[in-house]
C-alpha positions in Angstrom: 126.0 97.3 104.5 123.5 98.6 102.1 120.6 100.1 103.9 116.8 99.5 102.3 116.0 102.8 102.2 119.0 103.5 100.4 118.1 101.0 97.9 115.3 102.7 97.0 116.5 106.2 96.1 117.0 105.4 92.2 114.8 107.1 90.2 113.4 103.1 88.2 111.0 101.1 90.4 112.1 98.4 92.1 110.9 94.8 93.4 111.9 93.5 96.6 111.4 89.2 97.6 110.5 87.6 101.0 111.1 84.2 102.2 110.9 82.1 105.3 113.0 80.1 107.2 114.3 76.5 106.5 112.6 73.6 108.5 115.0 71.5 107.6 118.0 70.6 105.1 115.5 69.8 101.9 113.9 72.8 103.0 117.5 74.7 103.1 118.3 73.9 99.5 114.6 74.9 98.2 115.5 78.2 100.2 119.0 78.5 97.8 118.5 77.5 95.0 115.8 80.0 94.9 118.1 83.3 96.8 120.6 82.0 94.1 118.0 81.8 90.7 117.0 85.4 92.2 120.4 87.4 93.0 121.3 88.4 89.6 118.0 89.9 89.2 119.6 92.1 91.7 116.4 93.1 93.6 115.9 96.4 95.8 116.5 93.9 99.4 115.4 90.3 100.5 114.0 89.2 104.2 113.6 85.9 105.7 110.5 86.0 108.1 110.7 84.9 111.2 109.3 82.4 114.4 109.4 82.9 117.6 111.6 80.7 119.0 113.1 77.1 118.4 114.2 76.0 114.8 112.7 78.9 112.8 113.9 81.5 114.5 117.3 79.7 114.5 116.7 79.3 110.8 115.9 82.8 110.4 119.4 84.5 112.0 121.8 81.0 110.3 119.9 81.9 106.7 119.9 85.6 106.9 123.8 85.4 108.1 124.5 83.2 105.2 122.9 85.9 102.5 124.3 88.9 104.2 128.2 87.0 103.8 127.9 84.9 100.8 125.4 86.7 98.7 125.4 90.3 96.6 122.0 90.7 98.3 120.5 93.2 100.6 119.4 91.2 103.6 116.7 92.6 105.9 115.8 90.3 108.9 112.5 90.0 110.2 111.7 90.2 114.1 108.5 90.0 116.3 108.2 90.6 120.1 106.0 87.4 120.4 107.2 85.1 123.3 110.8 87.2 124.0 111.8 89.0 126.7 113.6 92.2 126.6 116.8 90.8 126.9 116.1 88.1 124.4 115.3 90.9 121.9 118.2 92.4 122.7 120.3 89.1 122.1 118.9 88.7 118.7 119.4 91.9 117.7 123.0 91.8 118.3 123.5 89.0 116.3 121.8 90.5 113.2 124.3 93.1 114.2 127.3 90.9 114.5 126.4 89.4 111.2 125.8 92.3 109.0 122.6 92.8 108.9 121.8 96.4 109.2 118.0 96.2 108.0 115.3 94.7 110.4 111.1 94.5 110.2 110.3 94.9 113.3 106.3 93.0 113.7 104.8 92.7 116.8 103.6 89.4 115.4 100.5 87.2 116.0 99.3 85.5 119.4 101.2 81.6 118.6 98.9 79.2 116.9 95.7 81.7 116.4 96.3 84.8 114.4 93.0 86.0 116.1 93.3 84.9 119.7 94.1 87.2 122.4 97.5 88.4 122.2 99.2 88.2 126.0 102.8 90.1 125.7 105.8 88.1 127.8 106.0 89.5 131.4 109.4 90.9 130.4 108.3 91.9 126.9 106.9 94.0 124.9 103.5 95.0 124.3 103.4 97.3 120.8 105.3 97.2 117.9 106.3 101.2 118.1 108.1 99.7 121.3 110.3 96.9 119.2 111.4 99.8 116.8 112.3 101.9 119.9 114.4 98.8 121.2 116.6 98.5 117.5 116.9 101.7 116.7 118.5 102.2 120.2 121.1 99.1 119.8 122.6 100.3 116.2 122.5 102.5 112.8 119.6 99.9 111.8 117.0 101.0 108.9 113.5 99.4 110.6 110.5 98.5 108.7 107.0 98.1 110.4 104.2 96.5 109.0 100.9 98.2 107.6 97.3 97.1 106.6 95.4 98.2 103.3 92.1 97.0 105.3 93.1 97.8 108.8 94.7 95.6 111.5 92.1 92.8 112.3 92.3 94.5 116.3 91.6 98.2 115.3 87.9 99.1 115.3 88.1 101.4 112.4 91.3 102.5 109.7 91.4 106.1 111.3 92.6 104.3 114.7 94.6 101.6 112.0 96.3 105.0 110.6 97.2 106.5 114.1 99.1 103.6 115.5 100.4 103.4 112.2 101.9 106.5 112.3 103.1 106.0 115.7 105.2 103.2 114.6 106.8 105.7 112.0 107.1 108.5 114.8 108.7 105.7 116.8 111.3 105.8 114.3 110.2 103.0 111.9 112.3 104.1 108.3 109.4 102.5 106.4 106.1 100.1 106.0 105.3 97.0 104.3 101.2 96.5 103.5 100.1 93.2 103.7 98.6 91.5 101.2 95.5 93.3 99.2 93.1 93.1 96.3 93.0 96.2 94.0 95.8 98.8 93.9 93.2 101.0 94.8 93.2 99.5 98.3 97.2 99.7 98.8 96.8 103.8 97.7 94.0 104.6 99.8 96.1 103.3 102.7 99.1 105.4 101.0 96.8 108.5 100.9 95.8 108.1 104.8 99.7 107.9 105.7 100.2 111.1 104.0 96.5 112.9 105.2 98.3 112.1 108.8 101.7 114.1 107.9 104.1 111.5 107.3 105.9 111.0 104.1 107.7 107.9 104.8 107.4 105.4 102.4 104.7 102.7 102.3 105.5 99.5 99.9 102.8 97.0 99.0 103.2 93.1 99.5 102.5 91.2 96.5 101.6 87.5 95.8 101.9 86.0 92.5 98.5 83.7 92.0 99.6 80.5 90.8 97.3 78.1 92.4 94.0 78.1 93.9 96.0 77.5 97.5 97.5 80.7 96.5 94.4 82.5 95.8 93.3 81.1 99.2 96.4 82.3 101.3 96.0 85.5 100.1 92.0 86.1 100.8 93.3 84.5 104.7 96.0 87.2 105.3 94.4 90.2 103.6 91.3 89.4 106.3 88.5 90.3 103.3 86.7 88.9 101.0 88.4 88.8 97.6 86.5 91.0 94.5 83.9 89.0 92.7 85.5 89.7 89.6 88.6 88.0 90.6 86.8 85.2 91.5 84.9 85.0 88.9 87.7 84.8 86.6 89.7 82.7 88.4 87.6 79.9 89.9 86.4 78.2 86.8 90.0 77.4 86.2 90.4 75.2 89.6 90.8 71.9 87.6 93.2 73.1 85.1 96.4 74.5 86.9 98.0 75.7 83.8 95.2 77.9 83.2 95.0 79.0 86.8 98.3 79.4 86.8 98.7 81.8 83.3 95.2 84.2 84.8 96.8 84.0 88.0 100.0 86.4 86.5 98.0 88.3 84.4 95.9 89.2 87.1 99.2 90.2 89.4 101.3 91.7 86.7 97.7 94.1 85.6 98.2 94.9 89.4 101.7 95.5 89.6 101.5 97.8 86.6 98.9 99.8 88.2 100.9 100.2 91.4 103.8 101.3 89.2 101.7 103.7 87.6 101.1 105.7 90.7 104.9 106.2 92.1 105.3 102.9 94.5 109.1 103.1 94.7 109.3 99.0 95.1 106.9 95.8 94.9 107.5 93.5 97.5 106.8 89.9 96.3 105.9 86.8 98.8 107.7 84.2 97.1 106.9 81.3 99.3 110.6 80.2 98.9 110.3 79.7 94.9 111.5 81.9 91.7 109.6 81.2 88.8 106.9 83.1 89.4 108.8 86.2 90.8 110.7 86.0 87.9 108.4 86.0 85.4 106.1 88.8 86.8 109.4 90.8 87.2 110.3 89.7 83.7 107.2 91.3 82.5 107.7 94.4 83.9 110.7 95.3 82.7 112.7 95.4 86.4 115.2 92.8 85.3 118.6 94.3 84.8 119.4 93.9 81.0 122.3 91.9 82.0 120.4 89.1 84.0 
């Protein structure tokens, strides 16, 4: 199986898509339908995100077994040391083995049901993220992703302390990093330039989502933790009562981001698709990564 970092040695950029787990079987077929309107586009890898337990975790390791046996995709599986023990860990791990899947993101993940609250590790758990990549990249020839944070983790007092555990992750043995979601390319670039100001050359991708709706605008100010640009807002607001328009800014906006990103060397754009195509695909489309014979 395909590794992610060997999917991003050509020489073109690439895009990369993200989805999460089926709650049920309407939500399986949304989930398929778009993997399967997506695959020819052949994009660089594709993750399914993950829970911590019960049916979304289950959903995770039954959909991400599925793409990595009936798909032409490179699956990378998502994992967090929220609620598992040790040996837990270790269990899911060897089924993303048994499976196929040789690509994980390993995320310490958020404390269950407030993202801010006070994050309390399992007794037999784990405490850091560096130690999760330490735990995979000890059970198999995995490629491990970590995740990275244009503005800073909400928990680190300042990006200097951000960029040191950062980098510990990567030291820990972490392949490569996937920012969460941002603003301006300028902010995923200064976060690229404090990687490399630390000595480490491993590659940092930026997490995009395509603005279609003002819930999407929404999402994305909630997960990037700041305040979005006034400018953004100001040209995107007035359109709240007609989603058409929203919709049309809302990829212009992305695309004039994407192209900037480009621009500067990022080796892949790694697109949120909240278990839908059409967007992906057009903003893709538009940037000339679609294979001519899609």
């Amino acid at each position: 199986m395909t590794s992610v970092i060997e999917r991003l040695q050509g020489d073109a950029p690439a895009f990369s898509i993200e989805f999460f787990p089926p709650r049920d079987e309407a939500d399986e077929a949304v989930l398929w339908k778009a993997v399967r309107e997506l695959e020819p586009l052949d994009p660089a890898y594709m993750s399914i995100t993950y829970g911590a337990g019960g049916s979304s975790r289950d959903g995770t390791i039954r959909s991400i077994a599925r793409v990595a046996t009936e798909t032409t995709l490179c699956p990378m599986a998502h994992l967090t040391a929220v609620n598992h023990s040790v040996s837990e860990l270790r269990n899911v791990i060897g089924w993303y083995a048994a499976v196929g899947v040789r690509n994980i993101l390993a995320v310490r993940g958020d404390p269950p049901g407030d993202v801010y609250g006070d994050w309390v590790p399992h007794p037999q758990g784990l405490k850091y993220a560096e130690e999760l990549v330490e735990l995979v990249r000890s059970l198999g020839d995995f490629c491990v992703g970590v995740s990275a944070f244009p503005y800073g983790h909400p928990r680190s007092p300042d990006l200097e302390t951000d960029t040191k555990y950062l980098v510990r992750k990567f030291r820990a043995g972490a392949d490569f990093a996937i920012a969460q979601l941002f603003f301006e390319a300028e902010d995923f670039l200064r976060l690229r330039d404090r990687v490399a100001a630390a000595g480490c050359d491993a590659p940092v991708l930026p997490g995009i989502m395509p603005l279609t709706t003002l819930r999407t605008l929404r999402t994305t100010i909630r997960l990037a933790g700041v305040p979005a640009p006034q400018r953004l807002l100001d040209r995107l607001e007035p359109l709240a009562d007609d989603p058409k328009a929203f919709r049309a800014a809302g990829i212009d906006v992305v695309t004039d981001l994407c192209e900037k990103l480009i621009a500067e060397g990022v080796p892949d754009l790694h697109f949120y698709t909240f278990n839908r195509s059409k967007a992906t695909r057009e903003v893709v489309g538009r940037l000339g990564l679609v294979p001519a014979r899609a």
